[in-house]
RODO-2510 file (C-alpha; in nm, 4 decimals, decimal comma):
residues 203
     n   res          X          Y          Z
     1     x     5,1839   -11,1757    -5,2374
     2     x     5,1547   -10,9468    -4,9963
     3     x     5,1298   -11,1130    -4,6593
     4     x     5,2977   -11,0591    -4,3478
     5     x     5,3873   -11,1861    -4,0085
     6     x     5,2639   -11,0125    -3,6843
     7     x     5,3604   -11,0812    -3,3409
     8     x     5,0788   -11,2707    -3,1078
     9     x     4,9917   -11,1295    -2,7625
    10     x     5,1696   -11,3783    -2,5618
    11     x     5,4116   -11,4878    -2,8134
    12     x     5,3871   -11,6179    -3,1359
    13     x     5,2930   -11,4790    -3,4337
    14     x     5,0147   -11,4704    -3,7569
    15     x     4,9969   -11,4665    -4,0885
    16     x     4,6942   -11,4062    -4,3208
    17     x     4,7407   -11,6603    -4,6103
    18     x     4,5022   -11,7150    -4,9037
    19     x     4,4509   -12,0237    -5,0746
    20     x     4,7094   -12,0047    -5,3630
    21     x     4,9775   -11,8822    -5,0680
    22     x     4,8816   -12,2048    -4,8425
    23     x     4,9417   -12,3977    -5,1282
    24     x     5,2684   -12,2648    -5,2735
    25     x     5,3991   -12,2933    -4,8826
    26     x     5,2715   -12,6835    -4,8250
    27     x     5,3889   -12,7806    -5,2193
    28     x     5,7518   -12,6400    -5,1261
    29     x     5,7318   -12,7804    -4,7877
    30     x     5,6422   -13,1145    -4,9380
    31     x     5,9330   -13,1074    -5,2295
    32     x     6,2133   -12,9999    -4,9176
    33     x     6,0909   -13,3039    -4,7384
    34     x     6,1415   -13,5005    -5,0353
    35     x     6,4742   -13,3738    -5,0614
    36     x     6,5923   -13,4223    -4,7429
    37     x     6,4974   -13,7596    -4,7191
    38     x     6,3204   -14,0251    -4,4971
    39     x     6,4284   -14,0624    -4,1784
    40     x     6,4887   -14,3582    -3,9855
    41     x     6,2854   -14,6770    -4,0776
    42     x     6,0041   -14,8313    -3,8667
    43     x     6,2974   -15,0830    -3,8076
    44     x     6,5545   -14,8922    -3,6649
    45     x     6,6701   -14,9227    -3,3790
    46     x     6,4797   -14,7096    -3,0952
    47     x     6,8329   -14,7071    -2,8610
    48     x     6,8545   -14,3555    -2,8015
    49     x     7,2753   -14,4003    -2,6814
    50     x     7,2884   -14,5980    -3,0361
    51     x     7,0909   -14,3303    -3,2249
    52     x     7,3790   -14,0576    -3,0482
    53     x     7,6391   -14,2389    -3,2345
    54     x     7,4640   -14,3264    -3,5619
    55     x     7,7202   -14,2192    -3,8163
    56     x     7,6342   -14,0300    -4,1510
    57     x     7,7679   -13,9302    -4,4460
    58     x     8,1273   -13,8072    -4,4394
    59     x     8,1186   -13,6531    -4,8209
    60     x     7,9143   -13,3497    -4,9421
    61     x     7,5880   -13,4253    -5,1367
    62     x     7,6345   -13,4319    -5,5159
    63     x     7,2604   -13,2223    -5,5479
    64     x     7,3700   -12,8448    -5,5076
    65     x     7,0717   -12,7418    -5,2973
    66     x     7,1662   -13,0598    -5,0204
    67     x     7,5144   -12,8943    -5,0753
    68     x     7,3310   -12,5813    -4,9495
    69     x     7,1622   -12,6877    -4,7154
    70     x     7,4670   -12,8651    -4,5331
    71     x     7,7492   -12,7242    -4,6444
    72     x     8,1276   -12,8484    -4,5237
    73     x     8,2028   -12,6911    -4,1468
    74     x     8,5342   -12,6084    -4,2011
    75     x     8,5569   -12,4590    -4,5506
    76     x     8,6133   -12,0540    -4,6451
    77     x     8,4807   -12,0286    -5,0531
    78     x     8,6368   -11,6597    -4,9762
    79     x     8,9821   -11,8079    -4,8524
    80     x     9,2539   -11,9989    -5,0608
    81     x     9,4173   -12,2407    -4,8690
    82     x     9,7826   -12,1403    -4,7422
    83     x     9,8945   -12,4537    -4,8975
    84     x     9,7244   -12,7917    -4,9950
    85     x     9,8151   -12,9277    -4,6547
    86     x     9,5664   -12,6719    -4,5169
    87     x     9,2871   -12,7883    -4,7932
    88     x     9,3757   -13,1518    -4,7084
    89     x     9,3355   -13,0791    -4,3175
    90     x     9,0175   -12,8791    -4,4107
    91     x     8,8654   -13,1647    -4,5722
    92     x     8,9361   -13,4005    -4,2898
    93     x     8,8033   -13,1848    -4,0221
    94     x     8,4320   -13,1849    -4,2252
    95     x     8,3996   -13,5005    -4,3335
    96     x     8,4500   -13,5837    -3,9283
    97     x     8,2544   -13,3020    -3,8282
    98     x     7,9259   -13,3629    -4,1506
    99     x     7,9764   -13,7372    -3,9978
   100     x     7,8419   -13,7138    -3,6962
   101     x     7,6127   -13,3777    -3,7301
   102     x     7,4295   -13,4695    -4,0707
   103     x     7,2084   -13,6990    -3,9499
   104     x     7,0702   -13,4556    -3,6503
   105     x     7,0922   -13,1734    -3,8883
   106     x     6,8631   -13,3215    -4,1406
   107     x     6,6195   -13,4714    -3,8385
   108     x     6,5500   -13,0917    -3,7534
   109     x     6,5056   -12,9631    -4,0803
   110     x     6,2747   -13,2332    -4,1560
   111     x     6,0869   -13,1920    -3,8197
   112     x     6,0895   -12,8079    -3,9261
   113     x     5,8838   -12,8622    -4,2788
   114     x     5,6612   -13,1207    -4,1412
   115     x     5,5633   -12,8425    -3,8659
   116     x     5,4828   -12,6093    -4,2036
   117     x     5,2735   -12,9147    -4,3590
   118     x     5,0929   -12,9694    -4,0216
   119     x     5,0018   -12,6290    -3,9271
   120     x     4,8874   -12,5534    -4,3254
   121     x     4,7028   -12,8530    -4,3334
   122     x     4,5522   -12,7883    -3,9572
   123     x     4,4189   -12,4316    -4,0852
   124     x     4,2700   -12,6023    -4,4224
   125     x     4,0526   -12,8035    -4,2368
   126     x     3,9250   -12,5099    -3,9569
   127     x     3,8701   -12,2490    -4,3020
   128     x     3,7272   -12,4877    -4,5452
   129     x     3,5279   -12,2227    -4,7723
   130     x     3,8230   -12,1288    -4,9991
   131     x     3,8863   -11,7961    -4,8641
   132     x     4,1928   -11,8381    -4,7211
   133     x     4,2569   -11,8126    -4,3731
   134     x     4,4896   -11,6262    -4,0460
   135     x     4,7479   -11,8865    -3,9241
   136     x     4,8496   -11,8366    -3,6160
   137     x     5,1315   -12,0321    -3,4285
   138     x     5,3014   -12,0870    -3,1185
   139     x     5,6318   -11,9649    -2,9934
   140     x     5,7660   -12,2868    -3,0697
   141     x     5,5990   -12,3386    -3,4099
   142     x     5,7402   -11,9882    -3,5336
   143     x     6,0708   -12,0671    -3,4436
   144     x     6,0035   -12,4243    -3,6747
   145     x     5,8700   -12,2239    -3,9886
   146     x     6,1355   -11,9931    -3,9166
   147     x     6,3892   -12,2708    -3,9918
   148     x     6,1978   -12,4017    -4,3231
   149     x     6,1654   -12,0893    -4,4561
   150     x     6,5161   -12,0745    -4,4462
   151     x     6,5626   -12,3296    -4,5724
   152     x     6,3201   -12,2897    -4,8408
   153     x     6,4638   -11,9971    -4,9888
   154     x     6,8412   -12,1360    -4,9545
   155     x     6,7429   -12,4692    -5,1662
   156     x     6,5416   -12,2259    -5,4392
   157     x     6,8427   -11,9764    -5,3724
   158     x     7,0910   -12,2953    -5,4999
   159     x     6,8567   -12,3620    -5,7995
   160     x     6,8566   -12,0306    -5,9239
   161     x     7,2348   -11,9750    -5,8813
   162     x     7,1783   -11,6499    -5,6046
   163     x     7,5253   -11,6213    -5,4471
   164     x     7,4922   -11,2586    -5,3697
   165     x     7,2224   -10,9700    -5,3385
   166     x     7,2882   -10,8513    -5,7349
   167     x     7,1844   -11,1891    -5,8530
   168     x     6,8656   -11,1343    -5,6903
   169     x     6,7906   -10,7869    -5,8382
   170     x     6,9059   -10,9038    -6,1988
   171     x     6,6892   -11,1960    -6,1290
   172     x     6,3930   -10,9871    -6,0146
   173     x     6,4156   -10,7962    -6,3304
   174     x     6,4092   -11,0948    -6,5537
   175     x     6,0874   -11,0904    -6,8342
   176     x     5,7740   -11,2199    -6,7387
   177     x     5,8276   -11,5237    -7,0086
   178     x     6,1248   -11,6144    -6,7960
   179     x     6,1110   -11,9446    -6,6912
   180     x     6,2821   -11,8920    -6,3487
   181     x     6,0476   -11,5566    -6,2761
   182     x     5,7946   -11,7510    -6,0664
   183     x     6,1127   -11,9277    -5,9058
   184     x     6,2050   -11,5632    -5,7995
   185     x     5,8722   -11,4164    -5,7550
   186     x     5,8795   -11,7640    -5,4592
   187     x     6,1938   -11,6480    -5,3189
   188     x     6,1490   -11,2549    -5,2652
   189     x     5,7891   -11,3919    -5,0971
   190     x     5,9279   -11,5894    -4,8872
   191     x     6,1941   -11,3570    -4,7707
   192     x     5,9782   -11,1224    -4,7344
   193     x     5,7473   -11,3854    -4,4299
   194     x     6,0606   -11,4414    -4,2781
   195     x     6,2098   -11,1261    -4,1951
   196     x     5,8462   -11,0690    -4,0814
   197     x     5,8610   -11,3649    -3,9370
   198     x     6,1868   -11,2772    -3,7342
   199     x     6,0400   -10,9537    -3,5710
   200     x     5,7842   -11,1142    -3,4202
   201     x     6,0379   -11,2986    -3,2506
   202     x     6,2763   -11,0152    -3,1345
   203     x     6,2480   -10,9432    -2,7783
***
């Protein structure tokens, strides 16, 4: 899939997406949100000082992509602890920290993936004959697509096990029977629009 990102005059940027592409975006869009979760009820409170101290969840997510996609603040996977004092403190310090940053940090990846769903589904509707179509977004928009795409390819990243580069090329040379090959063939894509996607934001 070989589409790209190119910078706007004025800002921005555009992207010429075909139908299948659209689709594949707004389906993965649609499963992060699911993910994620919803966010506060039509009954919550609307107190915006109350909302500031809303606490969340002070233990990492069982599901490894959620793990992903919030990790723990304070832990090094490339540093033993000194001592199990030091892993003890460690722990302490993120559950504190995920407590009182979770709930913000899923609100903006959430507002991030609906911006993907509302923009795809806003370009649907102005193409309408099937061809495909040139999205083009806002500063502010790219910045939002930007963030799911990262997010995209770190929750299919966790599914297929990438911890480094290599696993992605052995993955990329997996057969074509493979079940995971159109996992990877989705991941490389999307890599691919959003280092695009990040030199149309460069200065």
């Amino acid at each position: 899939m070989p589409g790209h990102f190119e910078p706007l005059p004025g800002g921005g940027a555009a992207v010429a997406l075909d139908d299948v592409e659209i689709s594949i975006i707004r389906s993965l869009a649609v499963q992060l949100l699911e993910l994620i979760g919803p966010g506060p009820g039509e009954d919550a409170p609307s107190d915006p000082l109350a909302e500031l101290f809303a606490e969340g969840p002070s233990e990492p997510p069982a599901d490894p992509v959620l793990r992903r996609l919030f990790p723990d603040a304070y832990s090094d996977p490339e540093k033993a602890p000194d001592s199990p004092f030091d892993a003890e403190e460690r722990r302490a310090h993120s559950s504190e920290f995920r407590r009182y940053t979770e709930n913000d940090l899923r609100a903006g990846k959430r507002e991030n993936a609906l911006a993907v769903i509302r923009t795809l589904d806003a370009l649907t509707s102005v193409a309408g004959d099937g061809g495909g179509a040139v999205l083009k977004l806002s500063p502010d928009e790219s910045r939002q697509w930007l963030g799911s795409l990262n997010d995209l390819r770190l929750a299919i990243g966790a599914r297929l096990e990438i911890t480094d580069e290599d696993d992605t090329d052995l993955l990329f040379h997996l057969p074509e029977e493979d079940p995971r090959k159109p996992m990877v063939l989705a991941y490389l894509w999307l890599g691919g629009l959003q280092e695009t996607l990040v030199s149309t934001l460069m200065p």
